[in-house]
N, C-alpha and C positions, 0 to 999 in steps of 0.2 A: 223368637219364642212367643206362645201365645201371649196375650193381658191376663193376669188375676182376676179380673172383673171389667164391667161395660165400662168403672166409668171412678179411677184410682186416684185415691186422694191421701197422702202423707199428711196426715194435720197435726205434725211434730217437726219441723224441720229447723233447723241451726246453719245458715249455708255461709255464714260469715264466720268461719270457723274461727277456734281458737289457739292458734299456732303461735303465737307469740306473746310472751308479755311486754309492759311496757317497761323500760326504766334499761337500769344500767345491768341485770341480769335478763336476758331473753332465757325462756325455757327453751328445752328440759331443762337446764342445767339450774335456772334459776326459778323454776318453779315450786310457790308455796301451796300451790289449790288453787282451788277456785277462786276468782276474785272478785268475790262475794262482797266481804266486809269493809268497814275501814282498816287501812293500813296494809289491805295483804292486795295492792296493785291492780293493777287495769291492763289488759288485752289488747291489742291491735289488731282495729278492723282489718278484717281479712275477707274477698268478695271471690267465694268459693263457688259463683252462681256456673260457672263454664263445666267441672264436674258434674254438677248437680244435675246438670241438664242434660249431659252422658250419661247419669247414669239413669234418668228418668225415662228416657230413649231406649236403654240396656233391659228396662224393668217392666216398663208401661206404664208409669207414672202420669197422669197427667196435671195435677196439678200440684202442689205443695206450699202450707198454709205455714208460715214464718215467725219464730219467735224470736226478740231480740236476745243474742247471744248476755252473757255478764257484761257486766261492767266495763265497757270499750265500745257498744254498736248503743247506736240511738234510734229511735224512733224515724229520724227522717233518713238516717241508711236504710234503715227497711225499704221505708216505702219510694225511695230511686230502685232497688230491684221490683218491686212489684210495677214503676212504672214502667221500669224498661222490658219489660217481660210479662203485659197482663194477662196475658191468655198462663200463663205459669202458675205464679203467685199472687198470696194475698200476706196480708202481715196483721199480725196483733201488736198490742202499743203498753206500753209500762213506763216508769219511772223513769226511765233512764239516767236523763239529762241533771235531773234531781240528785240522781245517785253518783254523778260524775263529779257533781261539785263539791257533794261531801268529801269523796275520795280526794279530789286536786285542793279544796280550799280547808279542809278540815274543818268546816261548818258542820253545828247540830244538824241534825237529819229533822223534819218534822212530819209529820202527816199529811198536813195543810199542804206543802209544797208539792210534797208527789201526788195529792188528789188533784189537782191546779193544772199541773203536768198532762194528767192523762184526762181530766175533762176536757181540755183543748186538743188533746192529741183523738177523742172522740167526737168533738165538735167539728172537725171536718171531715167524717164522714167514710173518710180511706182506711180504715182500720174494722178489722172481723171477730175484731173480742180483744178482750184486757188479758192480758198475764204475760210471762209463763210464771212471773213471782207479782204476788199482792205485796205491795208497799210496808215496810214493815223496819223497824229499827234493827241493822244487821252487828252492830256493836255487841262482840261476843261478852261482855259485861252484862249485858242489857235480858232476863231472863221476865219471859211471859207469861203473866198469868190467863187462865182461862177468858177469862171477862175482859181485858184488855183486848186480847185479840179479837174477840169475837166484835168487838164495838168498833174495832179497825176496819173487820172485813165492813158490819153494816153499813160504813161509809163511802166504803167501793162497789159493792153491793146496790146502794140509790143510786149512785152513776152510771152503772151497769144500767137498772131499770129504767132511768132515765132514756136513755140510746137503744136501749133494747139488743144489749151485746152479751156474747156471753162472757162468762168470769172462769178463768183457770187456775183448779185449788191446788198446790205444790206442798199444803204444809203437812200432808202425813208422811211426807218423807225428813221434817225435819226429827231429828234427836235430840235438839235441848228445849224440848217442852215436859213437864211434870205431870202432863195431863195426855188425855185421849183425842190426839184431833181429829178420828172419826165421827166424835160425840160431834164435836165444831160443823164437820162436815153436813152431818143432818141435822142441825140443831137450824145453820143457815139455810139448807135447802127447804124444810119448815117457813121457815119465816119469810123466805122469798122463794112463794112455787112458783114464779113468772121470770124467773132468775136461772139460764140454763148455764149449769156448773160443768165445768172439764175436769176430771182426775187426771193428772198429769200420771204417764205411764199405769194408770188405773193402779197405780200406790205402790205399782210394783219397780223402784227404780235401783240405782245405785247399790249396793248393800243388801237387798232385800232378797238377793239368792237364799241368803243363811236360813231364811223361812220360811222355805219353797213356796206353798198357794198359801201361806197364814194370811199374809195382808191381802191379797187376791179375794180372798174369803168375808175380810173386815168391808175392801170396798162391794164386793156381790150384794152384804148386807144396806149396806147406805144407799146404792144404787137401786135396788127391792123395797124399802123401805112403804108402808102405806100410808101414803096420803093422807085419806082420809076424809080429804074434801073432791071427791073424783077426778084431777085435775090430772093431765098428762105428766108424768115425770119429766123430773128435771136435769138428773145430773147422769151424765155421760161418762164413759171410763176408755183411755186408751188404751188398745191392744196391742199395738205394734210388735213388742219384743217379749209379749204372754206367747208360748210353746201353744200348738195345736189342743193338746189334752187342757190346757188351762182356758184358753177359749172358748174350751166346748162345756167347760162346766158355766162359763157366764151363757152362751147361746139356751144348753137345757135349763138356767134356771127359773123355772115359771113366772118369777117376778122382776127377770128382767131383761131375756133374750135377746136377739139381734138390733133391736131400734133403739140400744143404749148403748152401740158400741160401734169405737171410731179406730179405723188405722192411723195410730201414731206412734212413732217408732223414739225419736229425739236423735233423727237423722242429720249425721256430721258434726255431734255433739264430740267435743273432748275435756275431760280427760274420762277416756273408758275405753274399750275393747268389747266385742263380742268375743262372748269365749264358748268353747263346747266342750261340755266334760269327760270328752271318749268316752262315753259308754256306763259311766259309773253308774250303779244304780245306788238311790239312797233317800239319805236327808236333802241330798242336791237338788235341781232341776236338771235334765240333759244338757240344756246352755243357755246363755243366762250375758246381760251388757253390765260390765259393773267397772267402776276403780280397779286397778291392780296397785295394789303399794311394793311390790317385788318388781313390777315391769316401768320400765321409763314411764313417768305419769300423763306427756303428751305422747301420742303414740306417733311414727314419723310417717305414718302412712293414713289414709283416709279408710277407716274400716267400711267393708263393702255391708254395709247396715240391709237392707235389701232383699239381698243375695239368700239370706236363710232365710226372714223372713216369708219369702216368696214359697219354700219349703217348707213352711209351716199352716200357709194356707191349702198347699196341696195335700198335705198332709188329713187338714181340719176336713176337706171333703169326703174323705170314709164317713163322715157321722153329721154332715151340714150340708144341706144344699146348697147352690150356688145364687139362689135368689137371696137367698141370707146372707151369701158372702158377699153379697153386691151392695147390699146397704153396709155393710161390715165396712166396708173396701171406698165405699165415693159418697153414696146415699145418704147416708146419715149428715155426712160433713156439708154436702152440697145443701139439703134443705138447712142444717144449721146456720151453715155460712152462705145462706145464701148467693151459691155458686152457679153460673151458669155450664149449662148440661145440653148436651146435642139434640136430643128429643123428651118427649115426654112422659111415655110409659116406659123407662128403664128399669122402676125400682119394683120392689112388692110392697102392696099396699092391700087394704080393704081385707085385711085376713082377720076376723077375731079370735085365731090360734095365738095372734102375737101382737095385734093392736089393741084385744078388748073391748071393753064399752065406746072405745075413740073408733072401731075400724073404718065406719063412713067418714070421719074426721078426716081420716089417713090418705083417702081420695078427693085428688089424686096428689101423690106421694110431694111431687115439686110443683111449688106455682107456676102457674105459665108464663108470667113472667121471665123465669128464670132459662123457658126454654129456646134455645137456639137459631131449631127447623121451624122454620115459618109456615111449611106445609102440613106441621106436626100437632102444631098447639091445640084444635081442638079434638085429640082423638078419644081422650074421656068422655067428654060431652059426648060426642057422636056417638060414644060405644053405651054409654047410662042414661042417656037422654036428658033435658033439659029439669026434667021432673025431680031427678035424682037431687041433684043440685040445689034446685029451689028447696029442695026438703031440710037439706042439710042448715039451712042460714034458718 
């Protein structure tokens, strides 16, 4: 089957799946949820990379960008897949290690320790951003006010800016906050416009069927947001498991179309299912990855995440063109995370339909650095002349 795009980049993946707990109940049978907090168990690294690689093969995937699964995978299993497979993977880095020993030694959790953590897990360099969760007290006792969090993210937030990494925000999917953490959302992106932010499933995850586009809507708004200081935007939304029609309202939204939006799916995550809702029409969405609390919670097979996806971008093309879907699809991810890319006019750039005030900025789209073909790297130049260039610095 053809590629989706020049140049596809999953920048949601989970490939150390979660098929097992640790302890004297293995799931399904002994599974509590997720295992997130203290008390409710730890995972068994699982090294799902032999799939993953079928199915990248099966899709056209070529690259896919790793977040450490819960409570069971550390930081340095990541990055053995990423060595052993560089042209594949790259990985982000978190707490982990921090979080493992709460869980096995029943020690306070503190701040200190998991910023400690991941400022060394960024000091050397192998790592393409912090998250997929910011450091945080998971002790379901423990309830946050506005101000506290917000003073938690600014300190993961300096370390970020320090490294010049990006940060992956997860908390408008939690439920036990009393407040708005959309507000949270652009309150930090304000305060650090040099800070580029990742919406984890663009807010759309777990749960958030019951909603259809509400929160789809909340993040469009944070995402659009103005500045005010003319500065490029900062915060990113994934699209992965957003339905074709819900794409296409982020793509038409004037303030914030195609160069804010990443394929990420939260591919080989469990416990969840893709589901599709024959046909209903409604309050629902067509189909939608969520929990089933009626369906076994680990599911015994590896849902082909992908598979409709890929349908959704075919889809997306009645009302998108395919230079859009290419940054959609690798573009975005690859200048974010600074990926290397086969050649070097792949992406679209220089458009002020969709770059703005930045469109010269945007030329040319990836550093040359980043690019591959050695016969390739000067074709900007060659094609805008030296003049162009000069202008822009």
């Amino acid at each position: 089957m053809p590629k989706m795009g020049r140049f596809v980049v999953e920048t949601h993946g989970h490939i150390t799946s979660l098929y097992d707990s640790v302890g004297d109940n293995p799931s399904p049978e002994g599974w509590k949820g997720l295992p997130i907090g203290p008390g409710s168990g730890e995972v068994e690294f699982v090294d799902n990379s032999g799939l993953t690689l079928y199915d990248m093969e099966c899709y056209g995937v070529d690259m896919v960008m790793l977040y450490p699964s819960v409570t069971g995978t550390t930081n340095e299993s990541q990055l053995k897949l990423v060595e052993k497979y560089p042209d594949k993977f790259r990985a982000f880095c978190a707490d982990q290690t921090t979080r493992l020993r709460c869980q096995r030694e029943g020690i306070e959790w503190k701040m200190s320790d998991s910023l400690d953590e991941i400022e060394k897990a960024c000091d050397t360099g192998k790592f393409i951003g912090i998250g997929e969760f910011a450091p945080r007290n998971w002790d379901k006792e423990h309830f946050y006010g506005y101000e506290e969090r917000f003073k938690e993210y600014c300190e993961l937030f300096n370390i970020a800016r320090r490294y010049n990494l990006p940060v992956a925000f997860h908390d408008v999917m939690w439920q036990d906050y009393e407040w708005d953490p959309w507000k949270l959302l652009m309150r930090l992106a304000g305060k650090y416009p040099d800070v580029k932010i990742i919406v984890n499933h663009g807010g759309h995850s777990i749960g958030s069927y019951i909603y259809n586009d509400a929160n789809i809507r909340k993040s469009l708004q944070a995402a659009g947001r103005y500045t005010g200081d003319g500065g490029e935007p900062n915060i990113f939304l994934e699209v992965g498991t957003w339905n074709a029609e819900q794409i296409r309202m982020a793509v038409e939204d004037p303030n914030v179309g195609p160069t804010q939006l990443l394929w990420g799916s939260d591919y080989g995550h469990v416990p969840q299912y893709l589901t599709v809702n024959h046909g209903r029409k409604g309050m629902f969405p067509e189909a939608f990855s969520t929990s089933m609390k009626r369906w076994a919670p680990v599911p015994a097979y590896q849902c082909d995440w992908w598979g409709w996806e890929v349908t959704q971008i075919e889809r997306l093309k009645q009302w998108v063109g395919q230079d859009e879907i290419n940054l959609i699809l690798g573009g975005n991810a690859a200048k974010l995370f600074k990926l290397p890319v086969p050649y070097e006019r792949m992406f679209m750039c220089g458009r002020p339909d969709y770059f703005g005030i930045h469109w010269k900025e945007s030329i040319p789209y990836i550093p040359l650095e980043q690019v591959q073909n050695p016969d390739d790297k000067a074709a900007n130049r060659r094609l805008l002349g030296d003049d162009f260039f000069d202008k822009k610095k």
